[in-house]
C-alpha positions as YAML, in Angstrom:
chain: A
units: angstrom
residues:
- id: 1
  name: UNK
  ca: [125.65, 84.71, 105.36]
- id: 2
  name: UNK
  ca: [127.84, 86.07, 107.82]
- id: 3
  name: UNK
  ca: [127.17, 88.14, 111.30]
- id: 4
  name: UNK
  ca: [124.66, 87.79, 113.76]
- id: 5
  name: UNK
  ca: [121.18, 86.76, 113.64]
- id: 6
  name: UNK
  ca: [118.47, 88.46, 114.49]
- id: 7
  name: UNK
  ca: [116.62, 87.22, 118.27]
- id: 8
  name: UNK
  ca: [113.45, 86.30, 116.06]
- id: 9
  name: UNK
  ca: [115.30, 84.43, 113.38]
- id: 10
  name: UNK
  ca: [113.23, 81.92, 112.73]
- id: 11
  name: UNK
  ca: [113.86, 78.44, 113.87]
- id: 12
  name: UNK
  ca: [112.60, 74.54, 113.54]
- id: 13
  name: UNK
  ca: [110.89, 73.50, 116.73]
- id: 14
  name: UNK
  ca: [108.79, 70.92, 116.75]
- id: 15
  name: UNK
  ca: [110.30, 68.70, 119.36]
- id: 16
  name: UNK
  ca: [108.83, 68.85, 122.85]
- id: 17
  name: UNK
  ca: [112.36, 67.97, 124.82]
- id: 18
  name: UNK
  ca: [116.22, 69.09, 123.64]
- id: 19
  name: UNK
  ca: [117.06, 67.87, 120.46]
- id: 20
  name: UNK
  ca: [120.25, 65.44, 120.43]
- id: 21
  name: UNK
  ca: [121.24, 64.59, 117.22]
- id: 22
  name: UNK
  ca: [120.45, 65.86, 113.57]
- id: 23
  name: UNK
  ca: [121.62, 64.24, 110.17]
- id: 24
  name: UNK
  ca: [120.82, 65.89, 106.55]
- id: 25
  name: UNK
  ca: [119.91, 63.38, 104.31]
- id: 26
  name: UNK
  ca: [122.54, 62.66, 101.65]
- id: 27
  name: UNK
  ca: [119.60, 62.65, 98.50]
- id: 28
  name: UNK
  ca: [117.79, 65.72, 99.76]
- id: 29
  name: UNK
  ca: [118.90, 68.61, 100.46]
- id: 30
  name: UNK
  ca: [115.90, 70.28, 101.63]
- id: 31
  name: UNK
  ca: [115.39, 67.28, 104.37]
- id: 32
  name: UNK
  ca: [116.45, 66.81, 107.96]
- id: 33
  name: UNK
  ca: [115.57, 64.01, 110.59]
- id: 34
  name: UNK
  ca: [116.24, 64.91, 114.10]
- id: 35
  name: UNK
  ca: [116.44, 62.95, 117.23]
- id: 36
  name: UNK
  ca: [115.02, 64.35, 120.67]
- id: 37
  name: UNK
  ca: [114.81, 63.85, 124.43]
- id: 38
  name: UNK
  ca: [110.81, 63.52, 123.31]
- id: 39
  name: UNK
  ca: [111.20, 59.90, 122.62]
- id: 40
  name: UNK
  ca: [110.84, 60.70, 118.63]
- id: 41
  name: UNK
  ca: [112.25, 61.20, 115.64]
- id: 42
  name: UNK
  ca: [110.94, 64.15, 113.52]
- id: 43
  name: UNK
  ca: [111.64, 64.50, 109.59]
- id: 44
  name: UNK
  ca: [111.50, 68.46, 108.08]
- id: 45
  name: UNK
  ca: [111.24, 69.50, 104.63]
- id: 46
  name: UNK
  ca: [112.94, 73.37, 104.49]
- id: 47
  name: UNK
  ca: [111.70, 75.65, 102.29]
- id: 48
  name: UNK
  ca: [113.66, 75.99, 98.83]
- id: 49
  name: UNK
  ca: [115.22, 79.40, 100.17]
- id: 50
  name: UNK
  ca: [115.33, 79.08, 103.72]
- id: 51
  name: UNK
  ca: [113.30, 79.46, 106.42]
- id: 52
  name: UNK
  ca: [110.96, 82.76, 106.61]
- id: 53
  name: UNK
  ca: [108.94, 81.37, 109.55]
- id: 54
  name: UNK
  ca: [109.56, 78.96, 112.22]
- id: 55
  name: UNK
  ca: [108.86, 75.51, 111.32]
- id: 56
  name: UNK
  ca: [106.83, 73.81, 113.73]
- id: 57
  name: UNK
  ca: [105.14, 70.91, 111.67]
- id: 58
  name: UNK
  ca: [107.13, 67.89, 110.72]
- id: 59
  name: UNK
  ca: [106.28, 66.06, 107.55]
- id: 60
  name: UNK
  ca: [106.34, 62.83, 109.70]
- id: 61
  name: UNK
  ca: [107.03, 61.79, 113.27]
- id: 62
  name: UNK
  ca: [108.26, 58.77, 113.64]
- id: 63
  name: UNK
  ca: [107.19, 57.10, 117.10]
- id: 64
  name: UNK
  ca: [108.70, 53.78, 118.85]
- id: 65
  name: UNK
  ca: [111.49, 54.77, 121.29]
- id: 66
  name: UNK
  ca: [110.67, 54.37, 124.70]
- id: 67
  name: UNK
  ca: [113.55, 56.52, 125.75]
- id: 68
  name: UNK
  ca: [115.22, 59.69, 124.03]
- id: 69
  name: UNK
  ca: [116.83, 59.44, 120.81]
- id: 70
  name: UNK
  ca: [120.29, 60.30, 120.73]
- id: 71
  name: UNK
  ca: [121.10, 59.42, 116.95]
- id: 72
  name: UNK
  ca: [120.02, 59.25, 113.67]
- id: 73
  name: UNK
  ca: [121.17, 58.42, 110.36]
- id: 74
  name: UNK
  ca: [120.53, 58.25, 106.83]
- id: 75
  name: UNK
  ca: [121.17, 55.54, 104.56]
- id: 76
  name: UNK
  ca: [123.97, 56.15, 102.12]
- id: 77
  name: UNK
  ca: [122.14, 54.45, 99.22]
- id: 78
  name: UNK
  ca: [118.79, 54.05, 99.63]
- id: 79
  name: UNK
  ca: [116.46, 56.73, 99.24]
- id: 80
  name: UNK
  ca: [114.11, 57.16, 102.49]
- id: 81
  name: UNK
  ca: [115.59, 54.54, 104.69]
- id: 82
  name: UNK
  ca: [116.75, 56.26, 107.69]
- id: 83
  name: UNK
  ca: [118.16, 54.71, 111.28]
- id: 84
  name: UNK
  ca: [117.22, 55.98, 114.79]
- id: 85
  name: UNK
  ca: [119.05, 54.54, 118.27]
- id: 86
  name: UNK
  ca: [117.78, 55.76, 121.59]
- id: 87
  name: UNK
  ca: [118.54, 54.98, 125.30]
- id: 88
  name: UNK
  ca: [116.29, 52.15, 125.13]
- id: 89
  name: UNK
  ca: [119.57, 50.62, 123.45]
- id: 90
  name: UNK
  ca: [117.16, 49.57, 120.45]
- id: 91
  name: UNK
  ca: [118.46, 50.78, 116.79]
- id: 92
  name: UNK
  ca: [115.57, 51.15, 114.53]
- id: 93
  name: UNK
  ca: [115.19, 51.56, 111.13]
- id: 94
  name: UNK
  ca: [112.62, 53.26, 109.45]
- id: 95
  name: UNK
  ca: [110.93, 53.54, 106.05]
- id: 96
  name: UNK
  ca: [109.97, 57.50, 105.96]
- id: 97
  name: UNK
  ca: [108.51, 57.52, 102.92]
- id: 98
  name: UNK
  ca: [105.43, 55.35, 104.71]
- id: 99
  name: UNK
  ca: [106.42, 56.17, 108.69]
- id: 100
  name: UNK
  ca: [106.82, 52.95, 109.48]
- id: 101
  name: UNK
  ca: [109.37, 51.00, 111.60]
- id: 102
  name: UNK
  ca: [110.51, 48.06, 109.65]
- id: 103
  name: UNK
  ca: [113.42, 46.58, 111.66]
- id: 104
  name: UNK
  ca: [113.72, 46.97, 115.34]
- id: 105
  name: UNK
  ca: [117.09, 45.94, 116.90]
- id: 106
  name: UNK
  ca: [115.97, 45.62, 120.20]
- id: 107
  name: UNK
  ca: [118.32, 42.99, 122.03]
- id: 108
  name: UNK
  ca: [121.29, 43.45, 120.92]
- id: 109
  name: UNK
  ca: [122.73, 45.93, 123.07]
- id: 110
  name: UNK
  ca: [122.70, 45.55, 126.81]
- id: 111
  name: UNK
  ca: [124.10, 49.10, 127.80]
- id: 112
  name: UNK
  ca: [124.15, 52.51, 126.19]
- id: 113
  name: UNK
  ca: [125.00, 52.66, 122.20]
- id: 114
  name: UNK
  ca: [127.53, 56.33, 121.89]
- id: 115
  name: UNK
  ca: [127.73, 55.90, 118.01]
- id: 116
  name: UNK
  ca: [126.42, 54.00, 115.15]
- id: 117
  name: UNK
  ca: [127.71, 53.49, 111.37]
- id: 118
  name: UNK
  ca: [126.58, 52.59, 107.83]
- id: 119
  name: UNK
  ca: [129.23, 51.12, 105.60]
- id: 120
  name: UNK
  ca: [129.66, 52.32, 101.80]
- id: 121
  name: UNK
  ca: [126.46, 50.47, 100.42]
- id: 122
  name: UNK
  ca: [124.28, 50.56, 103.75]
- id: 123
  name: UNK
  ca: [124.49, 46.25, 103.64]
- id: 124
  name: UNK
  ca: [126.04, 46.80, 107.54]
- id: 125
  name: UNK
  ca: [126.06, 48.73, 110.47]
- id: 126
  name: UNK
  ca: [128.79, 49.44, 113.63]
- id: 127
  name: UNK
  ca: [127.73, 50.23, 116.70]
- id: 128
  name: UNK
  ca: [130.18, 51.30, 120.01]
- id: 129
  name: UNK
  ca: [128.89, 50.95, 123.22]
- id: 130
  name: UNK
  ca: [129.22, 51.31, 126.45]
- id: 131
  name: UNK
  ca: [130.24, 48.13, 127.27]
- id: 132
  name: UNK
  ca: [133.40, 48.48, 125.48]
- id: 133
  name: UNK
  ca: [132.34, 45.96, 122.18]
- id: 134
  name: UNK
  ca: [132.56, 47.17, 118.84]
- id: 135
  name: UNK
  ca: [129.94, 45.19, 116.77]
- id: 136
  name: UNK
  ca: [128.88, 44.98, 113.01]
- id: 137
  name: UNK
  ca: [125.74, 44.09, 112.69]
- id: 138
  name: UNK
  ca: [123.42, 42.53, 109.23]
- id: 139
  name: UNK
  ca: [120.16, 44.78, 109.87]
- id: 140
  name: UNK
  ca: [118.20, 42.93, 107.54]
- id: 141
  name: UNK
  ca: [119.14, 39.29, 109.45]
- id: 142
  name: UNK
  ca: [118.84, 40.84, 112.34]
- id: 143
  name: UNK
  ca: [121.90, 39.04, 113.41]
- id: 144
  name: UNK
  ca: [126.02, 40.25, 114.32]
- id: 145
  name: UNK
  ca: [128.19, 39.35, 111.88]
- id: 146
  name: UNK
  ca: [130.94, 40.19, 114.39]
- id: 147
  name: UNK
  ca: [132.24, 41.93, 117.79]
- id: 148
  name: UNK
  ca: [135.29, 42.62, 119.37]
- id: 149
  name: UNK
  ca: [135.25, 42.61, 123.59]
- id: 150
  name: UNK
  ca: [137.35, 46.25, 124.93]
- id: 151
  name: UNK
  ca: [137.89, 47.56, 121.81]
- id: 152
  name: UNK
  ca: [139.46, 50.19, 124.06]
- id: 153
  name: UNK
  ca: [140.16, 49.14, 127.78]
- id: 154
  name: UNK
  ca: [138.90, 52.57, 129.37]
- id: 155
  name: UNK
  ca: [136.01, 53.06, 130.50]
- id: 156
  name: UNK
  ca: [134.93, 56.92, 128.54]
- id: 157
  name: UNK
  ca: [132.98, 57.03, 125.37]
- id: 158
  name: UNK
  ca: [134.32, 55.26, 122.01]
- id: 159
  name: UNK
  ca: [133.28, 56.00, 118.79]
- id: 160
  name: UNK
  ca: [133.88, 53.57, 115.76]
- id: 161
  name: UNK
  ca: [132.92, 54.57, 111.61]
- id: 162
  name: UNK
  ca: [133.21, 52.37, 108.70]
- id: 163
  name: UNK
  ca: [136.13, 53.30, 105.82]
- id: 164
  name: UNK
  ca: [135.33, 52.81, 102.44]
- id: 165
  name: UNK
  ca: [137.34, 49.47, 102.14]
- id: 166
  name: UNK
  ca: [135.18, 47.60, 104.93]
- id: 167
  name: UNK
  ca: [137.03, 48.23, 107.48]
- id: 168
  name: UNK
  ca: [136.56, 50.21, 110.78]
- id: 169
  name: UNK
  ca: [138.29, 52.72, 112.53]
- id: 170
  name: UNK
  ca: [137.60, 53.09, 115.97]
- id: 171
  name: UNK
  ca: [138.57, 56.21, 119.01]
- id: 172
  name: UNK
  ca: [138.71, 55.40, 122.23]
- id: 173
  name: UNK
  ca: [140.94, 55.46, 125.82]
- id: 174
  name: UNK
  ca: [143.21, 52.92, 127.11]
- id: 175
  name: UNK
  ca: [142.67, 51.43, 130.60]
- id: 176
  name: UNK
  ca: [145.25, 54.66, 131.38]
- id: 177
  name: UNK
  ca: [143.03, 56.89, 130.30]
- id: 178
  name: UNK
  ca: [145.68, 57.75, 127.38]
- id: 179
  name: UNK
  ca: [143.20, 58.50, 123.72]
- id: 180
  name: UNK
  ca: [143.59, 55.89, 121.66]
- id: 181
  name: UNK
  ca: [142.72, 54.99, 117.64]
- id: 182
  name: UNK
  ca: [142.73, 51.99, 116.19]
- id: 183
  name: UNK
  ca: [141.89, 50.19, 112.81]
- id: 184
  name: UNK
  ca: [140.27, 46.70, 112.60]
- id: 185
  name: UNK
  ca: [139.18, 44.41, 109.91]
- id: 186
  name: UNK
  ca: [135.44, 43.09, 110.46]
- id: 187
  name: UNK
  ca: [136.73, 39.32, 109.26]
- id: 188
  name: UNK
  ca: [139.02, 38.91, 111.98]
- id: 189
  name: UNK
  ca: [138.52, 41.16, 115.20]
- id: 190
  name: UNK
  ca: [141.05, 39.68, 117.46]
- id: 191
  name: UNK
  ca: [144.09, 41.97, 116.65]
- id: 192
  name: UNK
  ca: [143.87, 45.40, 115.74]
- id: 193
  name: UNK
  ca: [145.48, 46.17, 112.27]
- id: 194
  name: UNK
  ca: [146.78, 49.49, 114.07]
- id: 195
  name: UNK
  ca: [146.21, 50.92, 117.31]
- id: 196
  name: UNK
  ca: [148.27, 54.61, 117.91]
- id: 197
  name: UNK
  ca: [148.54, 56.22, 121.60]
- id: 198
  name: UNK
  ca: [147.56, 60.02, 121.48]
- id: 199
  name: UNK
  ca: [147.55, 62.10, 124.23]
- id: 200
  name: UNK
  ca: [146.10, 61.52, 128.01]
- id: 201
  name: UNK
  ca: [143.32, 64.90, 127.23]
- id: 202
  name: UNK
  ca: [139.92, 63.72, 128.50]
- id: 203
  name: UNK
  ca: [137.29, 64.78, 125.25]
- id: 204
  name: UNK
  ca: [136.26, 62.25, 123.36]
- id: 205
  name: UNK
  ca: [137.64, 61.98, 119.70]
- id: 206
  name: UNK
  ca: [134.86, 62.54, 117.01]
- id: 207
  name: UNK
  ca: [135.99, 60.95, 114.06]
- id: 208
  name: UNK
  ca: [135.38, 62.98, 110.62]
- id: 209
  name: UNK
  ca: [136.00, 60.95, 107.69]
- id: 210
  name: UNK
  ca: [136.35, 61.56, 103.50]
- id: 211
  name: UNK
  ca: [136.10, 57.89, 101.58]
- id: 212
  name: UNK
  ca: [137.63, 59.81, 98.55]
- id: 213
  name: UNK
  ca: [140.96, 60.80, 100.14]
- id: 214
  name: UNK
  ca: [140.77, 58.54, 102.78]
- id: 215
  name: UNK
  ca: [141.42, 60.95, 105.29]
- id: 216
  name: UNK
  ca: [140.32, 61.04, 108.82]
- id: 217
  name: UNK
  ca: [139.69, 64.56, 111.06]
- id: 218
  name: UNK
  ca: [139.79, 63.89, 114.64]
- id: 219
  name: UNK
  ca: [138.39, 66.75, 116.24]
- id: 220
  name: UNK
  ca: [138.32, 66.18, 120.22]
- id: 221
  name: UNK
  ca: [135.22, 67.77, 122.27]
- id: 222
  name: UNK
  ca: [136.90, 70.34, 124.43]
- id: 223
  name: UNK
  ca: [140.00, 70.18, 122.06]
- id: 224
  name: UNK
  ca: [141.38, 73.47, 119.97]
- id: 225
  name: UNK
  ca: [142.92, 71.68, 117.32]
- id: 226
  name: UNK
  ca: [141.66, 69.17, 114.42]
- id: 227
  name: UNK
  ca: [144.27, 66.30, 114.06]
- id: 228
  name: UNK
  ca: [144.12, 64.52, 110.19]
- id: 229
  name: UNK
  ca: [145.53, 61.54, 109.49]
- id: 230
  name: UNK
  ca: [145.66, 59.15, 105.93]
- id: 231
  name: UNK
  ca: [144.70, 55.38, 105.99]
- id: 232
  name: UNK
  ca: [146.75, 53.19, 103.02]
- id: 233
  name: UNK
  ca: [146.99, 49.88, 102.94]
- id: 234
  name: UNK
  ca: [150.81, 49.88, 103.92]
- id: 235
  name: UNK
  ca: [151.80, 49.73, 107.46]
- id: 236
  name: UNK
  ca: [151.86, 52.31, 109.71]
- id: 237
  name: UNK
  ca: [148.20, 52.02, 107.88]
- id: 238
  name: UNK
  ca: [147.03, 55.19, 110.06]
- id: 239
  name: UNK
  ca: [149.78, 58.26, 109.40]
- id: 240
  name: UNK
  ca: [149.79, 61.16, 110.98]
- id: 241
  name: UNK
  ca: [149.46, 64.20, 108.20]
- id: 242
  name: UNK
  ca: [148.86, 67.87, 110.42]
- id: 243
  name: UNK
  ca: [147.16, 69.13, 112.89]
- id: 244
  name: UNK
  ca: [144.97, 72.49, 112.98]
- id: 245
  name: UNK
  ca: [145.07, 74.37, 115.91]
- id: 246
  name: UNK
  ca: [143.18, 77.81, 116.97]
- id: 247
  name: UNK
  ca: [142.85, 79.27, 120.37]
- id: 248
  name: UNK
  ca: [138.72, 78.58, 121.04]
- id: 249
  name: UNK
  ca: [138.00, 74.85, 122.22]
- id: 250
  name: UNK
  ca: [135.43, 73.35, 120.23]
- id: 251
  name: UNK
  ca: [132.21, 72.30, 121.76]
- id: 252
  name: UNK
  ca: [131.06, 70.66, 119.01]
- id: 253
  name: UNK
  ca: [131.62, 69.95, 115.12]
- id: 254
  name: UNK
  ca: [129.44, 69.40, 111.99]
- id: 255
  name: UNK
  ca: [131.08, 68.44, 108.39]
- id: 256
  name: UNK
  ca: [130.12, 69.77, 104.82]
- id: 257
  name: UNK
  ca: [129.38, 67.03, 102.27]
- id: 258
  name: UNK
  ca: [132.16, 67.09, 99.49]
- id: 259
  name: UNK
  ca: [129.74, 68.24, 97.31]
- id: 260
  name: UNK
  ca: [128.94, 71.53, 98.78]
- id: 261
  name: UNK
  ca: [133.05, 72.67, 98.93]
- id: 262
  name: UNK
  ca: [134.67, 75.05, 96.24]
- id: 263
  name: UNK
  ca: [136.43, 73.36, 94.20]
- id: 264
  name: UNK
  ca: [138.39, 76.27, 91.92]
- id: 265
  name: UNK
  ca: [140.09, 76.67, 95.89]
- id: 266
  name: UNK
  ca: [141.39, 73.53, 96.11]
- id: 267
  name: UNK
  ca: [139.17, 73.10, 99.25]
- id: 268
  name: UNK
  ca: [139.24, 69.43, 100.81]
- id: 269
  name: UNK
  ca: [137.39, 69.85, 104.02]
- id: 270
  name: UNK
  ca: [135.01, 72.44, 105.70]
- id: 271
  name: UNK
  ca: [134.32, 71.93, 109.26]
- id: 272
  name: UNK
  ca: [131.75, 74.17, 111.07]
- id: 273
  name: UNK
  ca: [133.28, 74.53, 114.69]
- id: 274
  name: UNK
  ca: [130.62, 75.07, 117.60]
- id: 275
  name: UNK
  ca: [131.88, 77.98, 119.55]
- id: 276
  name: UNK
  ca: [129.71, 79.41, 122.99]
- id: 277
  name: UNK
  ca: [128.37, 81.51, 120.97]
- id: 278
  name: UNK
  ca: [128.94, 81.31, 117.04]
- id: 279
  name: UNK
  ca: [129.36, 78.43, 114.69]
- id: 280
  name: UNK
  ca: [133.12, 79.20, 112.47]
- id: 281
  name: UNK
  ca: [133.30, 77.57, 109.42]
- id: 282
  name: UNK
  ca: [137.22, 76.20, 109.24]
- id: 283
  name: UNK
  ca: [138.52, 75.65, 105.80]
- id: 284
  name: UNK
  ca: [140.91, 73.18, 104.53]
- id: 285
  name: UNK
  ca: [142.96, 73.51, 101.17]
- id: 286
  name: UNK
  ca: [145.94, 72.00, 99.34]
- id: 287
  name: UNK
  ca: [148.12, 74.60, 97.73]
- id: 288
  name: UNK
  ca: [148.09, 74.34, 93.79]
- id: 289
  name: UNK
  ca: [149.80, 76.74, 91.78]
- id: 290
  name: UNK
  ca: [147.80, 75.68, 88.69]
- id: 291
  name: UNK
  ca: [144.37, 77.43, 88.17]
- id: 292
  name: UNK
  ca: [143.09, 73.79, 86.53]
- id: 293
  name: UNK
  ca: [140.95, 71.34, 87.91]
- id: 294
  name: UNK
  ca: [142.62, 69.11, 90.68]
- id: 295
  name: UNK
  ca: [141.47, 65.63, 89.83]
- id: 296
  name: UNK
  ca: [143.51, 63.74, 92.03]
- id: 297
  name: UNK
  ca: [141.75, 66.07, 95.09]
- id: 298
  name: UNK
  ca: [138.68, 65.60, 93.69]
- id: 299
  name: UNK
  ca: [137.89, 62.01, 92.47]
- id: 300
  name: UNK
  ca: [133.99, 61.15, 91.73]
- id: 301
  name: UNK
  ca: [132.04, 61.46, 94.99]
- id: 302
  name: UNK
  ca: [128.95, 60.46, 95.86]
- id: 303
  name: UNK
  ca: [126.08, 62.16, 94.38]
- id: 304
  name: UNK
  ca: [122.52, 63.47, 95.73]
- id: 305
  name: UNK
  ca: [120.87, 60.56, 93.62]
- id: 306
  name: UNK
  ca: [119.97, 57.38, 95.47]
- id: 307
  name: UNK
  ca: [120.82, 54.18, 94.13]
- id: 308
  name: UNK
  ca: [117.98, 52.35, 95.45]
- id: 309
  name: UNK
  ca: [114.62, 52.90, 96.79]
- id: 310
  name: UNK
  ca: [113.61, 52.17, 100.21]
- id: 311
  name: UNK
  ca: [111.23, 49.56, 99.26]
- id: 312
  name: UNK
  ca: [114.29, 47.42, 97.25]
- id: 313
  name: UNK
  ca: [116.66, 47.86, 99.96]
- id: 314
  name: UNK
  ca: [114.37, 46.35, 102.44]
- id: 315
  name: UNK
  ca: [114.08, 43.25, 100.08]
- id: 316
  name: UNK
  ca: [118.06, 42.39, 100.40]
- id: 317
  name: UNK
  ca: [119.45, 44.64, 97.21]
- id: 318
  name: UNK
  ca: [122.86, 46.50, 97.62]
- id: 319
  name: UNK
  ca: [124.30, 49.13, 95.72]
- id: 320
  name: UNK
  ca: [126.87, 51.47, 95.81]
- id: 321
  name: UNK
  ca: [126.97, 55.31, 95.56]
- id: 322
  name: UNK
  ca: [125.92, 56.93, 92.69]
- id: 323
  name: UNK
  ca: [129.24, 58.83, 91.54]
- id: 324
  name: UNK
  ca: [129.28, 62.37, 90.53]
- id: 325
  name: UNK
  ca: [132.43, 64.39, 88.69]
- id: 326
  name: UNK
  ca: [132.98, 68.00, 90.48]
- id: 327
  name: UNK
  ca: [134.59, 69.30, 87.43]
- id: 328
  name: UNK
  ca: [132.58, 71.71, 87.18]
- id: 329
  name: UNK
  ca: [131.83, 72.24, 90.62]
- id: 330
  name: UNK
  ca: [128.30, 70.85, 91.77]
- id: 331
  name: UNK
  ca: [124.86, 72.23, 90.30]
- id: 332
  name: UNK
  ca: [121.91, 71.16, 92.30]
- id: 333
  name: UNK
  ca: [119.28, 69.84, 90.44]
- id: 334
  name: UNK
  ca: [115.49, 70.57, 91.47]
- id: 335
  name: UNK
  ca: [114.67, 68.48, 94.74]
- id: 336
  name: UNK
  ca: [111.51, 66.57, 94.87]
- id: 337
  name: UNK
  ca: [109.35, 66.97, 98.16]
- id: 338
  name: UNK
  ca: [109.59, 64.19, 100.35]
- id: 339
  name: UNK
  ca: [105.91, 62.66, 100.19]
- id: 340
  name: UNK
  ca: [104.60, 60.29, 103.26]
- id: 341
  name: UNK
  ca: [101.86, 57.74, 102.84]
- id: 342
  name: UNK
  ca: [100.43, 55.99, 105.34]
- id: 343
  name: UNK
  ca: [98.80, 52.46, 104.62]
- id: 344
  name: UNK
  ca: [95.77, 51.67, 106.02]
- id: 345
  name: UNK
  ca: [96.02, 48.89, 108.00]
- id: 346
  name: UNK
  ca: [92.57, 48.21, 108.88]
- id: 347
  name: UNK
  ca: [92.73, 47.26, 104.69]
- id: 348
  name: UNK
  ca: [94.66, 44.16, 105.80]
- id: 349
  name: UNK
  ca: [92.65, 42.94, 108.60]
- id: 350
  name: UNK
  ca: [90.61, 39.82, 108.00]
- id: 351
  name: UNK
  ca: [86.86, 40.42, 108.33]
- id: 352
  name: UNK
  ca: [85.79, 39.38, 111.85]
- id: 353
  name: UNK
  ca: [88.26, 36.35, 111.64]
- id: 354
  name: UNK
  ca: [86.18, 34.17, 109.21]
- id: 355
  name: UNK
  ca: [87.33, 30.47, 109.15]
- id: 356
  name: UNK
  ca: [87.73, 30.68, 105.18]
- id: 357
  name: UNK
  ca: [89.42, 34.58, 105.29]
- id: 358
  name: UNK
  ca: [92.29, 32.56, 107.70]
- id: 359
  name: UNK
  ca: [92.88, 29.93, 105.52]
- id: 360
  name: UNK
  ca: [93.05, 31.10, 102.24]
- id: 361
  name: UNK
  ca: [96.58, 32.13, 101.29]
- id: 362
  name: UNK
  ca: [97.66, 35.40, 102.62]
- id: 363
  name: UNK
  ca: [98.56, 36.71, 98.87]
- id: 364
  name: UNK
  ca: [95.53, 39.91, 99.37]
- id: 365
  name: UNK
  ca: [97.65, 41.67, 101.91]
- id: 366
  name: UNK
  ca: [100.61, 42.18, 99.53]
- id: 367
  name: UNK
  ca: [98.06, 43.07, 96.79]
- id: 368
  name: UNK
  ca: [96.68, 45.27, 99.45]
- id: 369
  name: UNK
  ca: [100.02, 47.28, 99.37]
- id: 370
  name: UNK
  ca: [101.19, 47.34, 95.92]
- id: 371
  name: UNK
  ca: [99.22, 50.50, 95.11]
- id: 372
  name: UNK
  ca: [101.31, 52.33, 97.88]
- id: 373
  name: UNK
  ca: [104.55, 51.44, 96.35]
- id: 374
  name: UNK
  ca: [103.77, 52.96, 93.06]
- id: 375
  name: UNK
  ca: [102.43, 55.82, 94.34]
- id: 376
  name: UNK
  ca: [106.04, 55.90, 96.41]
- id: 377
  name: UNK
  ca: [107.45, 55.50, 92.83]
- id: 378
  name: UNK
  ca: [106.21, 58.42, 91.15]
...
């Protein structure tokens, strides 16, 4: 829907401070986690047909930042896994489907974190910071699997995103202030595998990227246009394709999964572009004369199914996403409600510390939570 909204639309405010970052979770589409100057992270269930009133109670709140929360992210794979970083400089990640913080990355970063990654089957994460290093990092191990020192010499924000082939592509400045993008393989971090010059404008590139086509959107905060670019495997590696330019700067920029474009319009990309005071969606197509379906456009993309549940990933599985054909465009299927259940942890505590409760092998707490994970299950 088009036009302007009424003054009492309603909205979803729950948060107590400005919200900073919001992520729709790739197996839901009803479900949103937010991030907020409040210190929390709050997860929403919208109504099947919109909102009709303002939404003002979470389905959970998920509490352990001591500072605000500037990002969050879903899992690509997993189904309720979901990552939160704050200005604590701690990365946490979350099982929602029981509110609880399993991993806390607290010491790993000694300065502010700008961006942070999954890769294709959630195994890793890449962080930028403000103290110029790149890093991948094992969540599970709790451990960084590697880091590269000035991944960009200047000293303004840098964002870096894992491709679909492992490796990363990074934005940044040069010690000149020019904009800078690079591409780096994980194994080896010395060299970059490309590093391109831009321009010497001062907003920070946001990197937009498609693993099916392999494209990247740069779209630059304060910018009017949206450069793309195609990563191959043969040097230049990075090439320049277009750039889309308008009038408006953007202030800001937000992405449609592939799965929500039209397909019979040969329709690769659908930015939403933040104006002052409207949101534009900006379409992107590839000419076709034929009225058939493109499948070289549209190769199988991830689908709204997870592959695992949050319960498995935690244990060390992988997998990769669930692939979906758009032939026939995509038909949502029925959503199920995201369902939160606490355990009771006063079931695992031993009874007044008893000598023989201490000693005997601690195999009743993990009895103590099996009937949680079924009822996760169904």
């Amino acid at each position: 829907q088009t036009g302007r909204i009424d003054k009492s639309y309603p909205t979803v405010c729950g948060h107590t401070g400005p919200v900073l970052d919001i992520d729709w979770c790739p197996h839901n589409d009803q479900v949103i986690a937010s991030g907020s100057e409040d210190c929390t992270v709050m997860v929403w269930q919208i109504p099947e047909n919109g909102l009709t009133l303002s939404l003002t109670e979470p389905v959970v709140v998920l509490e352990g930042h001591s500072k605000r929360v500037g990002i969050v992210a879903w899992h690509p794979t997993a189904r309720n896994v979901l990552l939160s970083a704050g200005c604590d400089n701690a990365i946490i990640i979350w099982n929602v489907g029981t509110g609880e913080a399993l991993i806390n990355l607290d010491d790993m970063h000694v300065d502010m974190i700008y961006n942070v990654s999954w890769n294709r089957n959630g195994s890793l994460i890449c962080t930028a910071s403000k103290d110029k290093k790149v890093r991948v990092i094992d969540p599970r191990k709790q451990e960084i699997v590697a880091e590269k020192e000035k991944t960009h010499e200047g000293a303004r924000p840098m964002r870096a995103i894992f491709l679909a082939d492992g490796n990363i592509f990074t934005t940044g400045f040069s010690r000149m202030s020019e904009r800078q993008l690079a591409l780096w393989n994980p194994k080896n971090m010395e060299e970059p595998i490309a590093l391109h010059e831009m321009d010497t404008s001062n907003g920070v590139l946001l990197p937009f990227y498609d693993p099916d086509t392999n494209i990247i959107y740069l779209c630059g905060k304060g910018d009017s246009s949206i450069r793309y670019f195609e990563i191959t495997d043969e040097s230049p590696y990075v090439h320049y394709l277009n750039t889309f330019s308008s009038k408006e700067p953007q202030r800001g920029m937000g992405f449609m999964p592939k799965r929500g474009l039209d397909v019979n319009k040969c329709e690769i990309a659908r930015f939403f572009k933040l104006h002052e005071r409207k949101c534009e969606p900006i379409i992107m197509t590839v000419p076709r004369k034929s009225d058939l379906f493109q499948d070289d456009l549209y190769p199988d993309t991830a689908g709204p199914e997870a592959a695992l549940e949050a319960e498995e990933w935690f244990e060390g599985k992988n997998a990769d996403p669930l692939l979906i054909s758009l032939k026939h465009g995509y038909i949502p299927g029925k959503n199920r409600d995201l369902k939160v259940v606490k355990k009771n942890i006063l079931d695992h505590k031993p009874a007044a510390n008893k000598k023989s409760d201490l000693s005997s092998p601690p195999k009743r707490a993990a009895d103590a939570s099996n009937p949680v994970s079924e009822t996760l299950r169904d």
